[in-house]
C-alpha positions in Angstrom: -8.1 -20.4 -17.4 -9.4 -23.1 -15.4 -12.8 -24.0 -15.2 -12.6 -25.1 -11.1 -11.7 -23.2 -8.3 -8.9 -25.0 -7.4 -6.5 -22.4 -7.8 -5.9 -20.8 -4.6 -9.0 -22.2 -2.8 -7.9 -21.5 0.3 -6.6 -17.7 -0.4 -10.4 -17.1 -2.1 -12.4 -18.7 0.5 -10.2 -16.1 2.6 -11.1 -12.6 0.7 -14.3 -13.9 0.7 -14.5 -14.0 4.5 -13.1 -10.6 4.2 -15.2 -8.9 2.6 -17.8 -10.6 4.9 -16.2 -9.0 8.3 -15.5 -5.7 6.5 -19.1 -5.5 5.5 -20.5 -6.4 9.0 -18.3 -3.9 10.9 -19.9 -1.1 8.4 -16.4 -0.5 6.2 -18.5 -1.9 2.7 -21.6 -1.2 1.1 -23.1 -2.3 -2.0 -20.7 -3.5 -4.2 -18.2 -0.6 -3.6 -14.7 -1.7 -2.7 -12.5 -4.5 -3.8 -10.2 -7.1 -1.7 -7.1 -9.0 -3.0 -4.3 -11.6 -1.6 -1.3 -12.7 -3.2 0.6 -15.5 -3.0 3.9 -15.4 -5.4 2.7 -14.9 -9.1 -0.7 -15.2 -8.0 -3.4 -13.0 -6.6 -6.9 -13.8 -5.4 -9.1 -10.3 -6.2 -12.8 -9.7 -6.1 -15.4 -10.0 -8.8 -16.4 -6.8 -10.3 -20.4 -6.1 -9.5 -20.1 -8.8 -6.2 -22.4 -7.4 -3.1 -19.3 -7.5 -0.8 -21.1 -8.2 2.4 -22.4 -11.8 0.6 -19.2 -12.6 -1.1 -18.6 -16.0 -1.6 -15.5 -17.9 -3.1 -16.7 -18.3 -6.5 -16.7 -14.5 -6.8 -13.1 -14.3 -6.1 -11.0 -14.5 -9.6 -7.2 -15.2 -9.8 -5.2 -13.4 -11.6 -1.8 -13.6 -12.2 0.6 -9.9 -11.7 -0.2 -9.2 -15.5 -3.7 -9.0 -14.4 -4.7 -12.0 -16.7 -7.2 -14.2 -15.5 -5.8 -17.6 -14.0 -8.9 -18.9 -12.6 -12.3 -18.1 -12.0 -15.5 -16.8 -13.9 -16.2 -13.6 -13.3 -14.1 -10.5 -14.2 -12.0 -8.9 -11.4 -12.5 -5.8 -9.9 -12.4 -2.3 -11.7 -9.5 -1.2 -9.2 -7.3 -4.1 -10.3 -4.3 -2.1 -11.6 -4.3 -0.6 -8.3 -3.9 -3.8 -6.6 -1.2 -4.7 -8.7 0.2 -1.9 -8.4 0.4 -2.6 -5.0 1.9 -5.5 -5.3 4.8 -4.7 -7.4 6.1 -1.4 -5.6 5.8 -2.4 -2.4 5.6 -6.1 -2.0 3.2 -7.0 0.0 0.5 -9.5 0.3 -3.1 -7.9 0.6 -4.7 -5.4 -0.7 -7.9 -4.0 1.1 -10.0 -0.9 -0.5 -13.1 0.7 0.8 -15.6 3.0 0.8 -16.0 3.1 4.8 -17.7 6.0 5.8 -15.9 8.0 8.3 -12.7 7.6 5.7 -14.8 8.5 2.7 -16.1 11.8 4.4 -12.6 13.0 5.9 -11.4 12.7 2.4 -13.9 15.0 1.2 -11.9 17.7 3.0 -8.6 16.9 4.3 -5.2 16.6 2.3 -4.3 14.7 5.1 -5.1 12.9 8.6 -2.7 14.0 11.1 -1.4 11.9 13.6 -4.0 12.4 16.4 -3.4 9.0 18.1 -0.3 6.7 18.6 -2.0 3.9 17.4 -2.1 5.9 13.2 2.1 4.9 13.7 1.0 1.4 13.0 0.0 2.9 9.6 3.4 5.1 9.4 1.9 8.2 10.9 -0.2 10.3 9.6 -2.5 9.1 6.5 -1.9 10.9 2.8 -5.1 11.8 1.0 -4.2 10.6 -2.7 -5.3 13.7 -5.2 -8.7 12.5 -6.8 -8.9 10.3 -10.3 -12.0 8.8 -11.6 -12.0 4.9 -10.4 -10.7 2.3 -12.3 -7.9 4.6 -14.0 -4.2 4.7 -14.3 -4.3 8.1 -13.0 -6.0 7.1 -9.6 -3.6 3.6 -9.2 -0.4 5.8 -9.3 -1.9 8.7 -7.1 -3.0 6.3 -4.1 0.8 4.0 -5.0 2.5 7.7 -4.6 0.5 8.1 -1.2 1.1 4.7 -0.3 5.1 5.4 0.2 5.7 4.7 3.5 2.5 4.2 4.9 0.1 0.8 5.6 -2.6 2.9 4.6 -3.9 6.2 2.6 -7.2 8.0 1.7 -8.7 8.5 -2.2 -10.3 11.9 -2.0 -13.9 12.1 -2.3 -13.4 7.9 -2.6 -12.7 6.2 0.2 -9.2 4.6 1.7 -6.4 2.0 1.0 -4.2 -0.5 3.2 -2.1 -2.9 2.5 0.0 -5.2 4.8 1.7 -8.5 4.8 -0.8 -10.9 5.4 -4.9 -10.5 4.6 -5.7 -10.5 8.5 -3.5 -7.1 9.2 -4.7 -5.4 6.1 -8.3 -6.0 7.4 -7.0 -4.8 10.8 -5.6 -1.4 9.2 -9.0 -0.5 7.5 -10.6 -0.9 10.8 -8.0 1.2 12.4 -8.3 4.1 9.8 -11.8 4.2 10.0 -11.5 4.5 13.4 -9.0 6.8 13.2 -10.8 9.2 10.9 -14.1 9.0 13.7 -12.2 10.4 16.6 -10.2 12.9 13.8 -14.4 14.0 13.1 -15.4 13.9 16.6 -12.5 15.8 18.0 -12.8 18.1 15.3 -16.2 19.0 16.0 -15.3 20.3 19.2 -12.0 22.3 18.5 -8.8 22.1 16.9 -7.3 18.2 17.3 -3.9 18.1 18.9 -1.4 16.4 17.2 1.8 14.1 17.6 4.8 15.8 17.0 8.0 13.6 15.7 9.3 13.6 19.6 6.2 12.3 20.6 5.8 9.5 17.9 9.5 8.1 18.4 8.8 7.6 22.3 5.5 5.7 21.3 7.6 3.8 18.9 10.4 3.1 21.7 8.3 2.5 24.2 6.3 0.3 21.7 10.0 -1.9 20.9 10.8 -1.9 24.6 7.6 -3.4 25.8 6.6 -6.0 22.7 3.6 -3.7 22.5 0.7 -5.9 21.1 1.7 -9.0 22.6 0.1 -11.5 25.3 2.7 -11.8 28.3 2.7 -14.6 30.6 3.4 -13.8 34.1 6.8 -14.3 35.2 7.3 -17.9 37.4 8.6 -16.0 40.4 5.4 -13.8 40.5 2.8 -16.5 40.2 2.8 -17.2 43.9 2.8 -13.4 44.7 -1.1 -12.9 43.3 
């Protein structure tokens, strides 16, 4: 272990920013939740006891996929076997965990979120509610990995939630979209039974989705710009 924090400056600076955004759209609180990117052998995590909304890059530790410290001062998170775990069934490239609080109450009393919207197919569908496991445990890492299968995303009962996606921008895109997933789930709720997606209704979404390069920008075609 190095005594800089030279070793993926970049990557930390970038958790650190993060945790930042997450904390100013309402998804962290407090020091609960934990943030992590890899790149190759190496993966930048938060400190354990950071206030998340302050973080800063000298509270982001590297470890490498044995969990051993690479660089950094401060001990990673408590959650950092599920991060790893992460990493190592599914391949991807960050990690984002919260305690957001429309997730963290649909938890509480679901087994699962259906799939209410179209946009929860960016996620896989509908969202798994990993069984309960005190934090920090083997038991809770390989609960949420088991959820995990398939999915961008998945909820820790009475916990909070979990994405994970190929770069650190989309991950922190897919906790925002399950917490706002889970609001319209509460809202609709509250005033009668939610309708949900069936399969036929999820692969036209995804077809139209291919089709149209849903999610892009699209310049206007030459031969059209005279027309407006």
């Amino acid at each position: 272990m190095t005594d800089s924090s030279a070793v993926l400056g970049k990557e930390r600076a970038a958790v650190a920013g993060a945790c930042r955004r997450l904390g100013a759209e309402g998804l962290l609180i407090g020091t609960a939740g934990n943030v992590s990117v890899r790149v190759g052998e190496r993966v930048a995590i938060t400190a354990t006891g950071a206030v998340l909304a302050r973080l800063t890059p000298d509270q982001v530790t590297v470890v490498d996929l044995d969990g051993e410290i690479v660089d950094g001062s401060l001990e990673p998170t408590s959650e950092l076997d599920l991060h790893l775990g992460v990493y190592r069934r599914y391949g991807t490239c960050a990690v984002v965990h919260t305690h957001a609080p429309m997730a963290t109450a649909l938890s509480c009393v679901l087994d699962e979120l259906p799939c209410i919207h179209y946009q929860l197919l960016t996620l896989g569908g509908s969202v798994r509610v990993a069984p309960y496991a005190t934090f920090g445990t083997p038991e809770l890492a390989g609960s949420v990995l088991a959820a995990l299968e398939g999915r961008g995303g998945a909820l820790m009962a009475n916990h909070g939630a979990v994405t994970h996606a190929p770069t650190l921008d989309k991950a922190v895109e897919h906790a925002l979209l399950l917490e706002w997933a889970c609001g319209v789930y509460r809202h609709a709720a509250a005033l009668g039974t939610p309708r949900v997606l069936d399969e036929a209704e999820q692969l036209a979404v995804v077809e139209a989705a291919i089709a149209r390069d849903y999610g892009t920008t699209h310049p206007v075609p030459p031969a059209q710009e005279g027309t407006r």
